[in-house]
Phi, psi and omega in degrees: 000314167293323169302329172262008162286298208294292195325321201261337168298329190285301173321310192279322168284304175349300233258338182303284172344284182297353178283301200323315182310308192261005179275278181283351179260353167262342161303319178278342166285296197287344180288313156011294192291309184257090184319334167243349157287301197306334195269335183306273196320311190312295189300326166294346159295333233232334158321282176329340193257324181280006173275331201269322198256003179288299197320281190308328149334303191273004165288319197260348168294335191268323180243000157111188172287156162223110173068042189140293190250108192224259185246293193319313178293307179299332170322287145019280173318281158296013197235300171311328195280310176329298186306298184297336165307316196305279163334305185317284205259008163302303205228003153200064145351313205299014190278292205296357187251021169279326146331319190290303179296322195295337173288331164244022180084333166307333169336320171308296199309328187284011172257005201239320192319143168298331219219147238282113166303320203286339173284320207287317159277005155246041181210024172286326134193225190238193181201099197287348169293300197338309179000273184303344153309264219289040187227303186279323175309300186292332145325331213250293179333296186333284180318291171330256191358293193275338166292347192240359181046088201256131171271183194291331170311325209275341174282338167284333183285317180294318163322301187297012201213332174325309194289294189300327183301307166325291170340297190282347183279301179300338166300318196315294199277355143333280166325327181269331164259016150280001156272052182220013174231026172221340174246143178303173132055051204233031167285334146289319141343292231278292172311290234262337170303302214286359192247358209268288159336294190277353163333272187315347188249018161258023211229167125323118158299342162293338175304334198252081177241166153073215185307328192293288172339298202300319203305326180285347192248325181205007159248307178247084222246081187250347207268341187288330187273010163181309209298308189278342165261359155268356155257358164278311182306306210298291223257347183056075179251112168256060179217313162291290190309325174282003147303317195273291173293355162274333178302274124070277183328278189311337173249344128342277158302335189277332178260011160274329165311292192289335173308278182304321139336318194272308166277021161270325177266029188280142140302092213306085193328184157265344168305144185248171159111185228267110197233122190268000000 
Protein backbone atom coordinates (compact mmCIF):
# COMPACT_ATOMS: atom_id res chain seq x y z
CA UNK A 1 0.00 0.00 0.00
CA UNK A 2 2.92 2.51 0.57
CA UNK A 3 4.71 1.24 -2.00
CA UNK A 4 1.74 2.35 -4.54
CA UNK A 5 1.08 5.71 -2.27
CA UNK A 6 4.87 6.41 -3.10
CA UNK A 7 4.24 5.51 -6.88
CA UNK A 8 1.52 7.30 -7.44
CA UNK A 9 2.90 10.81 -5.86
CA UNK A 10 6.11 9.84 -8.00
CA UNK A 11 3.40 9.78 -11.04
CA UNK A 12 1.59 12.75 -9.94
CA UNK A 13 4.64 15.14 -9.73
CA UNK A 14 6.20 13.60 -13.13
CA UNK A 15 3.03 14.87 -14.66
CA UNK A 16 3.22 18.45 -12.73
CA UNK A 17 6.41 18.84 -13.85
CA UNK A 18 6.04 18.01 -17.45
CA UNK A 19 2.64 20.37 -17.67
CA UNK A 20 5.42 23.16 -16.35
CA UNK A 21 7.33 22.27 -19.51
CA UNK A 22 4.80 22.58 -21.88
CA UNK A 23 3.32 25.51 -19.96
CA UNK A 24 6.96 27.42 -20.98
CA UNK A 25 7.67 26.12 -24.08
CA UNK A 26 4.39 27.13 -25.36
CA UNK A 27 5.01 30.60 -23.57
CA UNK A 28 8.55 30.76 -25.53
CA UNK A 29 6.80 30.04 -28.85
CA UNK A 30 4.39 32.67 -28.80
CA UNK A 31 6.92 35.51 -27.25
CA UNK A 32 8.54 34.12 -30.53
CA UNK A 33 6.68 34.77 -33.20
CA UNK A 34 7.21 38.17 -33.32
CA UNK A 35 10.63 38.18 -34.12
CA UNK A 36 12.04 41.76 -34.01
CA UNK A 37 10.30 42.85 -30.98
CA UNK A 38 11.74 39.55 -29.44
CA UNK A 39 15.28 39.86 -30.85
CA UNK A 40 15.12 43.88 -30.19
CA UNK A 41 14.31 43.42 -26.09
CA UNK A 42 16.97 40.52 -26.07
CA UNK A 43 19.97 42.71 -27.38
CA UNK A 44 18.56 45.57 -25.69
CA UNK A 45 18.89 44.13 -22.10
CA UNK A 46 22.08 42.44 -22.71
CA UNK A 47 23.32 46.54 -23.48
CA UNK A 48 21.79 47.67 -20.93
CA UNK A 49 23.36 45.09 -18.43
CA UNK A 50 26.77 45.92 -20.07
CA UNK A 51 26.50 49.84 -19.35
CA UNK A 52 25.93 48.80 -15.45
CA UNK A 53 28.95 46.49 -15.31
CA UNK A 54 31.23 49.06 -17.33
CA UNK A 55 30.35 51.70 -14.51
CA UNK A 56 31.62 49.45 -12.19
CA UNK A 57 34.78 48.53 -14.03
CA UNK A 58 35.75 51.94 -14.28
CA UNK A 59 35.17 52.43 -10.27
CA UNK A 60 37.44 50.02 -9.29
CA UNK A 61 39.78 51.03 -11.64
CA UNK A 62 39.84 54.57 -10.41
CA UNK A 63 39.68 53.28 -6.70
CA UNK A 64 41.12 50.00 -6.39
CA UNK A 65 39.57 46.81 -4.47
CA UNK A 66 37.21 47.23 -1.42
CA UNK A 67 37.31 44.02 0.89
CA UNK A 68 38.08 42.16 -1.24
CA UNK A 69 36.28 42.90 -4.26
CA UNK A 70 37.67 44.36 -7.37
CA UNK A 71 36.70 44.35 -11.06
CA UNK A 72 36.93 40.23 -11.63
CA UNK A 73 34.70 39.82 -8.98
CA UNK A 74 32.07 41.82 -10.17
CA UNK A 75 32.30 40.82 -13.39
CA UNK A 76 31.15 37.78 -11.49
CA UNK A 77 29.12 39.67 -9.74
CA UNK A 78 27.03 40.59 -12.49
CA UNK A 79 26.97 37.81 -14.53
CA UNK A 80 25.75 35.75 -11.78
CA UNK A 81 23.03 37.67 -11.00
CA UNK A 82 22.35 38.47 -14.52
CA UNK A 83 21.80 34.49 -15.38
CA UNK A 84 19.79 33.60 -12.20
CA UNK A 85 17.19 36.97 -13.07
CA UNK A 86 17.26 35.49 -16.23
CA UNK A 87 16.48 31.74 -15.52
CA UNK A 88 13.72 33.42 -13.16
CA UNK A 89 11.92 35.76 -15.33
CA UNK A 90 12.51 33.53 -18.82
CA UNK A 91 10.13 30.94 -17.55
CA UNK A 92 8.36 31.83 -14.64
CA UNK A 93 7.54 35.35 -14.65
CA UNK A 94 4.09 34.37 -14.01
CA UNK A 95 4.29 35.68 -10.19
CA UNK A 96 4.55 39.07 -11.63
CA UNK A 97 1.16 38.84 -13.59
CA UNK A 98 -0.47 37.70 -10.42
CA UNK A 99 -1.50 40.95 -8.96
CA UNK A 100 -2.97 41.65 -12.70
CA UNK A 101 -4.82 38.41 -12.25
CA UNK A 102 -6.34 38.79 -8.60
CA UNK A 103 -7.68 42.51 -10.39
CA UNK A 104 -9.27 41.44 -13.04
CA UNK A 105 -10.73 38.12 -11.94
CA UNK A 106 -8.63 36.07 -13.63
CA UNK A 107 -7.48 34.39 -10.81
CA UNK A 108 -10.51 32.27 -10.89
CA UNK A 109 -9.71 30.25 -13.45
CA UNK A 110 -6.35 29.01 -12.25
CA UNK A 111 -8.12 28.09 -9.03
CA UNK A 112 -10.34 26.01 -11.22
CA UNK A 113 -6.88 24.50 -13.02
CA UNK A 114 -6.11 20.60 -12.27
CA UNK A 115 -2.18 21.23 -11.36
CA UNK A 116 -0.47 22.44 -8.65
CA UNK A 117 -1.56 26.42 -8.46
CA UNK A 118 2.29 27.76 -7.30
CA UNK A 119 3.47 26.00 -10.92
CA UNK A 120 0.52 26.89 -12.55
CA UNK A 121 1.01 30.54 -11.30
CA UNK A 122 5.02 30.82 -12.30
CA UNK A 123 4.72 29.48 -15.57
CA UNK A 124 1.75 31.78 -16.67
CA UNK A 125 4.10 33.67 -18.90
CA UNK A 126 7.64 34.85 -20.10
CA UNK A 127 9.04 37.91 -20.00
CA UNK A 128 11.49 37.73 -23.65
CA UNK A 129 14.17 40.52 -22.49
CA UNK A 130 15.09 37.91 -19.56
CA UNK A 131 16.74 36.24 -22.51
CA UNK A 132 18.68 38.49 -23.23
CA UNK A 133 19.65 38.06 -18.78
CA UNK A 134 20.78 34.75 -19.65
CA UNK A 135 22.83 35.47 -22.56
CA UNK A 136 24.91 38.10 -21.24
CA UNK A 137 25.06 36.10 -17.78
CA UNK A 138 26.36 32.85 -19.69
CA UNK A 139 28.59 34.96 -21.68
CA UNK A 140 30.04 37.00 -18.88
CA UNK A 141 30.10 33.72 -16.40
CA UNK A 142 32.59 32.29 -19.12
CA UNK A 143 34.58 35.39 -18.63
CA UNK A 144 34.79 35.23 -14.71
CA UNK A 145 36.19 31.67 -14.95
CA UNK A 146 38.85 32.40 -16.59
CA UNK A 147 39.79 35.92 -15.18
CA UNK A 148 39.61 34.88 -12.02
CA UNK A 149 40.92 30.73 -13.05
CA UNK A 150 38.64 28.96 -11.40
CA UNK A 151 39.28 25.21 -10.99
CA UNK A 152 36.86 22.59 -11.75
CA UNK A 153 35.43 22.04 -7.68
CA UNK A 154 34.81 26.19 -7.57
CA UNK A 155 33.02 25.92 -11.20
CA UNK A 156 31.06 23.19 -10.53
CA UNK A 157 29.79 24.90 -6.98
CA UNK A 158 29.26 28.25 -8.85
CA UNK A 159 26.68 26.16 -11.23
CA UNK A 160 25.25 24.43 -8.63
CA UNK A 161 24.35 27.76 -6.24
CA UNK A 162 22.66 28.80 -9.61
CA UNK A 163 19.74 26.80 -8.63
CA UNK A 164 19.02 28.12 -4.84
CA UNK A 165 19.76 32.14 -6.08
CA UNK A 166 16.91 31.37 -8.81
CA UNK A 167 15.03 29.66 -6.52
CA UNK A 168 15.06 32.64 -4.26
CA UNK A 169 14.27 35.18 -6.71
CA UNK A 170 11.28 33.29 -7.64
CA UNK A 171 9.63 32.91 -4.04
CA UNK A 172 10.82 36.79 -3.62
CA UNK A 173 8.96 37.47 -6.12
CA UNK A 174 6.02 35.58 -5.57
CA UNK A 175 5.85 36.96 -2.16
CA UNK A 176 6.07 40.21 -2.93
CA UNK A 177 3.18 39.92 -5.52
CA UNK A 178 0.75 38.23 -2.87
CA UNK A 179 0.20 41.32 -1.78
CA UNK A 180 -2.30 41.61 -4.07
CA UNK A 181 -4.30 39.61 -2.36
CA UNK A 182 -4.61 41.73 0.54
CA UNK A 183 -4.07 45.43 -1.26
CA UNK A 184 -6.46 46.13 -4.73
CA UNK A 185 -4.66 47.20 -7.82
CA UNK A 186 -1.02 46.01 -5.72
CA UNK A 187 1.29 45.51 -8.95
CA UNK A 188 3.10 48.42 -8.67
CA UNK A 189 3.35 47.49 -4.70
CA UNK A 190 4.66 44.38 -5.58
CA UNK A 191 7.16 45.39 -8.01
CA UNK A 192 8.53 48.18 -6.19
CA UNK A 193 8.93 45.51 -2.84
CA UNK A 194 10.78 43.29 -5.36
CA UNK A 195 13.13 46.01 -6.15
CA UNK A 196 13.56 47.22 -2.88
CA UNK A 197 15.02 43.43 -1.71
CA UNK A 198 16.49 42.66 -5.14
CA UNK A 199 18.44 46.14 -5.34
CA UNK A 200 21.30 45.43 -2.97
CA UNK A 201 22.18 42.59 -4.63
CA UNK A 202 23.75 44.47 -7.63
CA UNK A 203 26.11 45.92 -5.42
CA UNK A 204 29.60 44.27 -4.18
CA UNK A 205 29.35 42.21 -0.87
CA UNK A 206 32.05 43.66 0.32
CA UNK A 207 30.35 47.25 0.72
CA UNK A 208 28.27 45.19 3.23
CA UNK A 209 29.63 44.33 7.26
CA UNK A 210 28.82 43.76 10.64
CA UNK A 211 24.70 44.30 10.73
CA UNK A 212 24.32 45.34 7.66
CA UNK A 213 25.64 42.26 6.17
CA UNK A 214 23.48 40.12 8.39
CA UNK A 215 20.70 41.93 7.53
CA UNK A 216 21.15 41.25 4.06
CA UNK A 217 21.59 37.70 4.54
CA UNK A 218 19.12 36.51 6.54
CA UNK A 219 16.35 39.33 6.87
CA UNK A 220 16.35 40.85 3.43
CA UNK A 221 18.55 38.29 1.69
CA UNK A 222 19.92 39.99 -1.40
CA UNK A 223 23.10 38.97 -0.72
CA UNK A 224 22.06 35.27 -1.48
CA UNK A 225 21.12 36.22 -5.32
CA UNK A 226 25.11 37.05 -6.69
CA UNK A 227 27.16 38.52 -3.46
CA UNK A 228 27.75 35.23 -0.99
CA UNK A 229 28.15 33.18 -4.13
CA UNK A 230 30.88 34.52 -5.42
CA UNK A 231 32.66 34.56 -2.51
CA UNK A 232 31.85 30.77 -1.55
CA UNK A 233 33.56 29.79 -5.15
CA UNK A 234 36.51 32.27 -4.56
CA UNK A 235 37.15 30.70 -0.38
CA UNK A 236 35.11 26.81 -1.03
CA UNK A 237 33.60 28.17 2.12
CA UNK A 238 30.67 25.41 2.42
CA UNK A 239 29.34 26.98 5.25
CA UNK A 240 28.19 29.94 2.63
CA UNK A 241 26.79 27.50 0.44
CA UNK A 242 24.95 25.61 3.02
CA UNK A 243 23.62 29.46 3.91
CA UNK A 244 22.42 30.09 0.25
CA UNK A 245 20.81 26.66 0.06
CA UNK A 246 18.67 27.09 3.51
CA UNK A 247 17.80 30.63 3.14
CA UNK A 248 16.66 29.17 -0.39
CA UNK A 249 15.00 26.16 0.93
CA UNK A 250 13.38 28.47 3.75
CA UNK A 251 11.93 31.06 1.60
CA UNK A 252 9.74 28.39 -0.30
CA UNK A 253 8.12 27.61 2.17
CA UNK A 254 7.49 30.76 3.04
CA UNK A 255 6.08 31.85 -0.09
CA UNK A 256 3.53 28.27 -0.69
CA UNK A 257 2.92 29.51 2.98
CA UNK A 258 1.95 32.98 2.25
CA UNK A 259 0.12 31.56 -1.12
CA UNK A 260 -2.06 29.55 0.50
CA UNK A 261 -2.96 32.18 3.07
CA UNK A 262 -3.81 34.58 0.15
CA UNK A 263 -5.97 32.33 -1.31
CA UNK A 264 -8.11 31.54 1.63
CA UNK A 265 -8.85 34.89 2.05
CA UNK A 266 -9.54 35.45 -1.47
CA UNK A 267 -12.60 36.76 -3.29
CA UNK A 268 -14.22 35.23 -6.53
CA UNK A 269 -13.78 38.40 -8.55
CA UNK A 270 -16.82 40.04 -10.32
CA UNK A 271 -15.73 40.37 -13.77
CA UNK A 272 -17.64 38.84 -16.11
CA UNK A 273 -16.88 37.33 -19.73
CA UNK A 274 -15.27 34.89 -21.45
CA UNK A 275 -11.85 33.62 -19.79
CA UNK A 276 -9.53 30.96 -22.15
Amino acid sequence: MKRETKQSLGQEWISEFRMVGTYIRYNMLAAAELRVSFTMQVVGMMINNCSFLLIWIFFFQAFGKINGWGSTEVIGLQAFTALAYGLAFSFFSGAAELPVALHNGFFDSLLLTPKNLYLRILTLVTRISAIGDILFGVLFLIGYVLLAQLNLIQIGVLISLLIPATLFMINLLLITSCLGFFIPDARELGKAAFEIVFGPSLYPAGIFQGGVRFFFIFIFPALIMGGLPIEAVQEISWEKVLTIWIVAIVWTFFAISFLNIGRKRYESGNLTGARV
